[in-house]
C-alpha positions in Angstrom: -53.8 33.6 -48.3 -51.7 36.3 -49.1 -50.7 35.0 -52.4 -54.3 34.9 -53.1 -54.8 38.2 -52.5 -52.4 39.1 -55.0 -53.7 37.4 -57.6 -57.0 39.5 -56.9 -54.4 42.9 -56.6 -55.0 43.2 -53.0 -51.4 43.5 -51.1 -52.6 43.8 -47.5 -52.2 40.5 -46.5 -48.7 40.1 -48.4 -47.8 43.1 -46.6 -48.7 41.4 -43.1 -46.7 38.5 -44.2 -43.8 40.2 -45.1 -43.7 42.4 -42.3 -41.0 41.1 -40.0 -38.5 42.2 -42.4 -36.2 39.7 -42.7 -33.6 39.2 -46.1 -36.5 37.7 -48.4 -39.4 39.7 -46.7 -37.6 43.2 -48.1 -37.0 42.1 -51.2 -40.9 40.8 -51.9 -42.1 44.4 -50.6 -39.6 46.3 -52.5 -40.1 44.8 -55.8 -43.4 42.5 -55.5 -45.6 44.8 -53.4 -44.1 47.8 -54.3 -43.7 49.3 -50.8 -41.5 51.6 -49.2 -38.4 49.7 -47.0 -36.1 51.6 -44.4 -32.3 52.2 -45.5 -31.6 50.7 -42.7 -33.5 46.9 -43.5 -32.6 46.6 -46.7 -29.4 44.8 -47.2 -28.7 45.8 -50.1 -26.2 47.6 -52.5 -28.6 50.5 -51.9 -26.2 53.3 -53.9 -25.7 51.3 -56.9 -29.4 50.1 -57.5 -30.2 54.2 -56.9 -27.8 55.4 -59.5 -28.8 52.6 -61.8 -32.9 53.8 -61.3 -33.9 50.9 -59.8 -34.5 52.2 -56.8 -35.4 55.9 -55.5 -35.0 57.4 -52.2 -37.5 58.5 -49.9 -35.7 60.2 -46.8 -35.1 57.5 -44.7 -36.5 54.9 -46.4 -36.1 53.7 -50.7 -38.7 52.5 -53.1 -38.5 50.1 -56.1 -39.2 52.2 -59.4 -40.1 49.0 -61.1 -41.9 45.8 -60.4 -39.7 42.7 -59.8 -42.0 39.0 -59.6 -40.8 35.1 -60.2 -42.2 33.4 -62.8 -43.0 30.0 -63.7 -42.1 28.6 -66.8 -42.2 25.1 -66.3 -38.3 24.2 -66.5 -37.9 24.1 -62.8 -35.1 26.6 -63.2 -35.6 30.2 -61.2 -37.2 32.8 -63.5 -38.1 36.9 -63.2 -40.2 39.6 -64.8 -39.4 43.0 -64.5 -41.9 46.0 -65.7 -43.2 48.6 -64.0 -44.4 49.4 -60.7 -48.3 48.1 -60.9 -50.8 51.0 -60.9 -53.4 50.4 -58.6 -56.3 53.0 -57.6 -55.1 56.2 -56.7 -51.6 56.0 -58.2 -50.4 58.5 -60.6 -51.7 58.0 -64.1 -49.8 55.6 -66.3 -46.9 57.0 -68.3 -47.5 56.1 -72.5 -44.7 54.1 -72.9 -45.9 52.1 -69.4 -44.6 48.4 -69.3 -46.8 46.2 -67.9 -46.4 43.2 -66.4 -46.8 39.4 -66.5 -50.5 38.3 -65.7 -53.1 35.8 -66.9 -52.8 36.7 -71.0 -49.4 35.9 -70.7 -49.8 32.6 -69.3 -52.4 32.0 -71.8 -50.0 32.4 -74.9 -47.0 30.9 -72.9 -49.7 27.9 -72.9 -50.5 28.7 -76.7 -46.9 28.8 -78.1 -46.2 25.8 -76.5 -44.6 23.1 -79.4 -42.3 20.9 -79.8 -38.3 22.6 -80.0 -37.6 25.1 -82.9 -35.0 26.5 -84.9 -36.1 30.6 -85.2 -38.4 31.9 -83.2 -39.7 35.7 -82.8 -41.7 37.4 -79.8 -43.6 40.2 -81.4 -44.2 43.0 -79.4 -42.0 41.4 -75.7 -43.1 44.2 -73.8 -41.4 43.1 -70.0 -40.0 39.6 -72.2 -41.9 37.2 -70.5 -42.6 35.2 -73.7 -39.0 34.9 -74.3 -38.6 33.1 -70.9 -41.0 30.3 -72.2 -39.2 30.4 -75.9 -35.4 30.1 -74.8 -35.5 26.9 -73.6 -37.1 25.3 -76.6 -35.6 27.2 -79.5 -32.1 27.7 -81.4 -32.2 31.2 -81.5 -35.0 34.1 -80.6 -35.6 37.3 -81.6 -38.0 39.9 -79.6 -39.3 42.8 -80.8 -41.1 46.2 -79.2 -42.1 49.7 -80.5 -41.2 51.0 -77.2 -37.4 51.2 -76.5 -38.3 51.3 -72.8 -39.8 48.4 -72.7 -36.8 46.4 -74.5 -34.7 47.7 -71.4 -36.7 46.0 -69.0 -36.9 42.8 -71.1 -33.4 42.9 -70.8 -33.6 42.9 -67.2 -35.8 40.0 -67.1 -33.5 37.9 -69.3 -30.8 39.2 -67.3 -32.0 37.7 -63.7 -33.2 34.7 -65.5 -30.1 33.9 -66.5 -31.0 34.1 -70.3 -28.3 34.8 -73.1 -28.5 35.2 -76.7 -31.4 36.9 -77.2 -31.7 39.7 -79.8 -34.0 42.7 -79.0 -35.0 45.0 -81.9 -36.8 48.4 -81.7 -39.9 48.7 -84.2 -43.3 48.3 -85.1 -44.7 44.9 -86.3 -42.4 43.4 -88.7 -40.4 46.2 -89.8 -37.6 44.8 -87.3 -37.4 41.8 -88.9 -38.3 42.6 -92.7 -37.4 39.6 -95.2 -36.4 37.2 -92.1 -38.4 34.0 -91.4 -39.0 31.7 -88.5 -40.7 28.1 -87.3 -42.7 29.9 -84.7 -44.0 33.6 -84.1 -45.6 34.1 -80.9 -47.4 37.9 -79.9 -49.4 39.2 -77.6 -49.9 42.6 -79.8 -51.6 45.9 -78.3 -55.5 43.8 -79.3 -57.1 46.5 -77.2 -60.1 48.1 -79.4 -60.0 51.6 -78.5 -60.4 55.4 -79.9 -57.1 56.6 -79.3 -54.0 54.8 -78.7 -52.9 56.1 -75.2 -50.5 53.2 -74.1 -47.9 51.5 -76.5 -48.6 48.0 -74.3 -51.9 47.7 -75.3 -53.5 49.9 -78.0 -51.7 50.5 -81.8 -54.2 53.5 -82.8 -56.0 51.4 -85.3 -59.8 51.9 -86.3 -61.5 49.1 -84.9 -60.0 45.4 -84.9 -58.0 46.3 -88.4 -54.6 45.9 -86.4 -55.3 42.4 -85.5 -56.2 41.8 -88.8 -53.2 43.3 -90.6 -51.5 41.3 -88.1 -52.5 38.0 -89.2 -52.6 39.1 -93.1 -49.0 40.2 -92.5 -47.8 37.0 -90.7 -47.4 34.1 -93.6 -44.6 36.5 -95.7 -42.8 35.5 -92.0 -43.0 31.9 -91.8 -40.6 29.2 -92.6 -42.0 25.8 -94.2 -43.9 24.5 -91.7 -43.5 27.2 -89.2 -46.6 28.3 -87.2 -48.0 31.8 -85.1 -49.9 32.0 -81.7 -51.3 34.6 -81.1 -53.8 36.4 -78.6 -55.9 38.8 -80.2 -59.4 41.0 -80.0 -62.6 41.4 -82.7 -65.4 43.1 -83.0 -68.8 42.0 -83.0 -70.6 43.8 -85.5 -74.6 44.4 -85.8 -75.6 42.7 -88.9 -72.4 40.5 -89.7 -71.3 37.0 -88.3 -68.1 37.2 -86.2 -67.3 34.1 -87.4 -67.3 35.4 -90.9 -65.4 38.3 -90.0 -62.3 36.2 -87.8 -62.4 33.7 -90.6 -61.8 36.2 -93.5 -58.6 37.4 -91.9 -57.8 33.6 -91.8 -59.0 32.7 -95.1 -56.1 35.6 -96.4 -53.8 34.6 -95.5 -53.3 31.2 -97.4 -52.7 29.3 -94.2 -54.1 26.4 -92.2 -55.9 28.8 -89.7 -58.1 28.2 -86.1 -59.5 31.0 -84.1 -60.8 30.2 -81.1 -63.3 32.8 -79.1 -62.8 32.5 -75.2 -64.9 35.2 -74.3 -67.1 38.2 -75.3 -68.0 41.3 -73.6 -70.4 43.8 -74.4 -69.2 47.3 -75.2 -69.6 48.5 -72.0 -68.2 45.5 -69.7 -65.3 45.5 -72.3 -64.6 49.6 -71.7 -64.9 49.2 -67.9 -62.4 46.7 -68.1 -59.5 48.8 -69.6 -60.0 51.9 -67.6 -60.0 49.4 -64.5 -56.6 48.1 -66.3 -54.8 51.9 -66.1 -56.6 52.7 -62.6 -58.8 54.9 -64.1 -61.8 54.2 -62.3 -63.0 56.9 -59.8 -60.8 59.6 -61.7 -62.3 62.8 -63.2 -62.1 61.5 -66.3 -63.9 58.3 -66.2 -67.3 59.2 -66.8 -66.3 61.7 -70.1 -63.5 58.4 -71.3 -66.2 56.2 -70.8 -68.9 57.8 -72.9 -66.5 58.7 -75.1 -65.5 55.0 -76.0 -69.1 53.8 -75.9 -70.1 56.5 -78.8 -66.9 55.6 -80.6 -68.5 52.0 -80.5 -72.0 53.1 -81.5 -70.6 54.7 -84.0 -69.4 51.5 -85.6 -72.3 49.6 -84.9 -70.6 47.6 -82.4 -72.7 44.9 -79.9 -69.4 43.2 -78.7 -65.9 42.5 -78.6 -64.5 38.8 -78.7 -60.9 37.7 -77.0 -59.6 35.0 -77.7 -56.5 33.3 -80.4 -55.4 32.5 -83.4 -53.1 30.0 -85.0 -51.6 29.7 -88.0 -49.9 26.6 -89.7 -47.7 27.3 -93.2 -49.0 23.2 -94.1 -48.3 24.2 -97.9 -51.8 23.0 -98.3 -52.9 24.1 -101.9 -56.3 23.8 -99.9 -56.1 25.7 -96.5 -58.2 24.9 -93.6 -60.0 27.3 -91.6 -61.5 26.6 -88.5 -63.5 29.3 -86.3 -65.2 28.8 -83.0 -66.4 29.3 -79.8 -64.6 27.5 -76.6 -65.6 28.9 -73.3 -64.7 25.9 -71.2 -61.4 25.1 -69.5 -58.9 23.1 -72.0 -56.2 20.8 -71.5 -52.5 22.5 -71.2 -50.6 23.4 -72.6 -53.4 24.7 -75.5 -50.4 24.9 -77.7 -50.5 21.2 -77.8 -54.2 20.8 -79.4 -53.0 23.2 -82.6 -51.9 21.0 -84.5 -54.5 18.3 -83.7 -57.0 20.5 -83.9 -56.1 21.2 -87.5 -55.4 17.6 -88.5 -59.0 16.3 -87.5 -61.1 18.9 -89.4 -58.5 18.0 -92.4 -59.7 14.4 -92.0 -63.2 15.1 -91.8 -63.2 17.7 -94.4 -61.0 15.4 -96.8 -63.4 12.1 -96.6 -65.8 11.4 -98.6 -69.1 9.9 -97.3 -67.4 6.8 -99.1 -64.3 6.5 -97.8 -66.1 7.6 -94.6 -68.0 4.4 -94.1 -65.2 2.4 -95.1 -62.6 3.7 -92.7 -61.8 2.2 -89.6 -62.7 4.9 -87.0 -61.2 4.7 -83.3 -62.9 6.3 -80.5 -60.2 9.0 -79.0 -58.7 8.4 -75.7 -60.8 10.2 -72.9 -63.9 10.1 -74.2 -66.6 9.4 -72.2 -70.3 8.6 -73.0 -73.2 10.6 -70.7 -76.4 9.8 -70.9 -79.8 12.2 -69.0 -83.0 10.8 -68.2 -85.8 10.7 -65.7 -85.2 8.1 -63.5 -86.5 4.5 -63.9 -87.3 5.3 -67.9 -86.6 2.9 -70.4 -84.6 5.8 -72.7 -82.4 8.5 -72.1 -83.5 12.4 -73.1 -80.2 13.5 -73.9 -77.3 11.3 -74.7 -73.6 13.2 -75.0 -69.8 12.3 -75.7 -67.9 14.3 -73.5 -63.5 15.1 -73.8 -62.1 14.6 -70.3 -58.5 15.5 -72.3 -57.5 17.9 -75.1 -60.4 20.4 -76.1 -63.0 19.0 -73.8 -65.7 19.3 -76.5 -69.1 17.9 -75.6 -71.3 16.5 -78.3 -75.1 15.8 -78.2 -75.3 12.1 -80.1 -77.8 10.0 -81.2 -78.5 6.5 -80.8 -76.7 5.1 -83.6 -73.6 7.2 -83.1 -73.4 6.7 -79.3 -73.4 2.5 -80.1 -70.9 3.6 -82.8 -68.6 5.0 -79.9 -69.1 2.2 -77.9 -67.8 -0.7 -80.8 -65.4 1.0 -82.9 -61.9 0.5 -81.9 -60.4 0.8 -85.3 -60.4 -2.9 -86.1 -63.5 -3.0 -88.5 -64.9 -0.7 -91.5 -67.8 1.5 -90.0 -70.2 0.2 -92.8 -70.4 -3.2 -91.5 -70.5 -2.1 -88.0 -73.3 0.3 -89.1 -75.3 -2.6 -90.1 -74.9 -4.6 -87.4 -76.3 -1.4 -85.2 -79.2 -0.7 -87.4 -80.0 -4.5 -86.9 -80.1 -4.5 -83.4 -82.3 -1.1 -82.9 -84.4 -2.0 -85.6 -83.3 0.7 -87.8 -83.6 1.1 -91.7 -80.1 -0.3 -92.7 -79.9 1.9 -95.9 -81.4 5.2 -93.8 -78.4 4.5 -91.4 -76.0 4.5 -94.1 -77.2 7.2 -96.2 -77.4 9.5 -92.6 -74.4 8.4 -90.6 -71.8 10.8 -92.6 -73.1 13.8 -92.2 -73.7 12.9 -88.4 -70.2 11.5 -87.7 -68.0 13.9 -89.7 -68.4 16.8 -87.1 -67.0 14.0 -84.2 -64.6 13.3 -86.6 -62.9 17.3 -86.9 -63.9 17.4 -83.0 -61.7 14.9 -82.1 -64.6 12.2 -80.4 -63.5 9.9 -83.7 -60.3 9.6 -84.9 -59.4 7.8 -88.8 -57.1 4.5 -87.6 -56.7 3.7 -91.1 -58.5 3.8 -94.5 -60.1 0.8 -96.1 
């Protein structure tokens, strides 16, 4: 329960867990919850960790100037984040160069720059250096970047406990740090947020609109090795008048990369400003009205209607013809989402690459995990609605027809789909030829989804 509770950023119940004060119980409310402990309970060199700033002293009892939590990354080996105290309602206002912690975006890209083991591999913008934690294990040597000195002091401190060595923090902005260098894989989880003013180094760069995000991913291929690919999480705008789409894939279209943005959520302007003046514990302040209407007429002033979050993934293929993919996945994917980049990529290559020739006489497989769904009344002869749904991977569904579903159900990579075609259009007394002259444009998109896959050509 109390862990719960904490994932909400109520403390109450960790603090009634905790409150017997034994070894482990101190050190959770000291550098988890944040709360005071008495000189006397804490067993701890209390001097040194004063004089070093980690702790401050409040008559009889200290307090944790920074925020201490484990962390999973997946090894099995004992891992910690250190950043600053979180600021909950009611705390002081957060200081500009504030660190903040570990939380849900950072699992996503740890999930996101998941891939197989690397030689060079760069953390843009580490903040507390919880990327680095997930990177260390997997690649020869990483480097992690941040504007704000302060923040590459607490990184430190995270490597530090978790036992991490060979790491090399730079100070600077973007890629000045690491100007005519290269790597396989470049992970970031910039300062996306979309914002008037750039108040907090963690999360706003003082950019008009999304143009950070986008010099961001323009700026990225000049910094990848042969092969080498970028994760990264990032925010758009939705614009009255243009396609998002349009817009994300532009930037991607740039940058002469094999490209996939993915949009996991959108928030109008309002839901996304209440959000980040929740995020610095703004709400109920004096200034939250006049910040709010502030932000909202720096919106309307762009003709905003929304903001997108979601990622963007970039593959150096040396394609002479670069794919981009754009679209929207609300539901719940397979981890680690790092794994489906490359996948991803490959399928709407083979789907984009076939012609309606070589299409019909390939030798399609039906993916493992797919399932077939079909809705109807009950009792009727025909279903209303019949659907191929991913229980691994993306977890697409796709409305199909008739054809196509029988398609799914016969081809397992052992026959050319034209004869198999036939035999279908036989047996639901279909027009052979109209089968054949339809069936590419309907099975190419469960082809780049994934339904389909190419076993072999001809």
């Amino acid at each position: 329960m109390a862990a719960s509770a904490l994932a909400r950023e109520e403390i109450v119940p960790a603090l009634r867990a905790t409150r017997d004060a034994d070894p482990l119980a101190t050190l959770i409310r000291l550098w988890w919850l944040g709360a005071p402990a008495s000189m006397a309970a804490a067993d701890l060199p209390l001097q040194d960790l004063i004089e070093a700033g980690l702790l401050v002293r409040l008559g009889d009892s200290v307090q944790a100037t920074v925020h201490l939590q484990p962390w999973d990354t997946g090894t099995g080996d004992p891992a910690y984040v250190v950043s600053d105290r979180k600021v909950r309602p009611g705390d002081p206002s957060l200081r500009p160069d504030h660190v903040v912690g570990a939380g849900g975006a950072s699992a996503n890209l740890a999930q996101l720059g998941w891939t197989a083991p690397v030689g060079r591999a760069l953390d843009l913008g580490t903040g507390c250096g919880v990327q680095v934690l997930h990177l260390a294990p997997r690649a020869e040597h990483v480097v992690a970047t941040d504007v704000n000195r302060r923040a590459l002091r607490l990184a430190r401190l995270s490597w530090g406990l978790s036992g991490m060595t060979g790491v090399e923090a730079r100070e600077g902005s973007m890629y000045d740090p690491v100007d005519g260098e290269r790597f396989d894989l470049v992970v970031s989880n910039p300062p996306f947020v979309i914002a008037p003013e750039a108040r907090y180094t963690y999360r706003e760069a003082g950019r008009r609109g999304d143009e950070f995000c986008r010099d961001l991913v323009r700026r990225t291929p000049r910094h990848l090795a042969q092969g080498g690919q970028a994760r990264f999480l990032a925010n758009w705008l939705h614009v009255k008048g243009e396609d998002w789409q349009d817009r994300v894939g532009g930037w991607l279209a740039e940058t002469g990369c094999d490209g996939w943005a993915v949009q996991r959520d959108v928030q109008d302007p309002a839901e996304y400003v209440e959000l980040w003046l929740r995020d610095s514990a703004e709400h109920g302040t004096s200034a939250y009205r006049e910040r709010y209407d502030e932000w909202l007429g720096w919106f309307e002033s762009m003709d905003v209607t929304g903001v997108g979050f979601g990622w963007i993934a970039l593959h150096d293929s040396g394609s002479l013809s670069p794919l981009v993919r754009v679209e929207e996945m609300t539901q719940p994917v397979e981890p680690p989402s790092g794994a489906l980049v490359e996948e991803v990529l490959r399928a709407a290559r083979a789907a984009h690459e076939l012609s309606d020739e070589d299409l019909l006489d390939a030798r399609l497989k039906v993916a493992e995990g797919v399932v077939e769904e079909r809705v109807g009344p009950p009792g009727a002869d025909d279903p209303s609605r019949i659907a191929l749904r991913q229980t691994r991977g993306a977890r697409r569904t796709a409305a199909v027809g008739t054809v196509e579903a029988a398609l799914a159900g016969v081809c397992d990579g052992d026959l050319p789909t034209r004869p198999l075609l036939a035999a279908i259009a036989e047996l639901t007394d279909e027009d052979p030829a109209a089968v054949l002259r339809d069936a590419p444009a309907a099975l190419r998109p469960l082809i780049a989804d994934g339904f389909l896959t190419v076993a072999s050509l001809r």
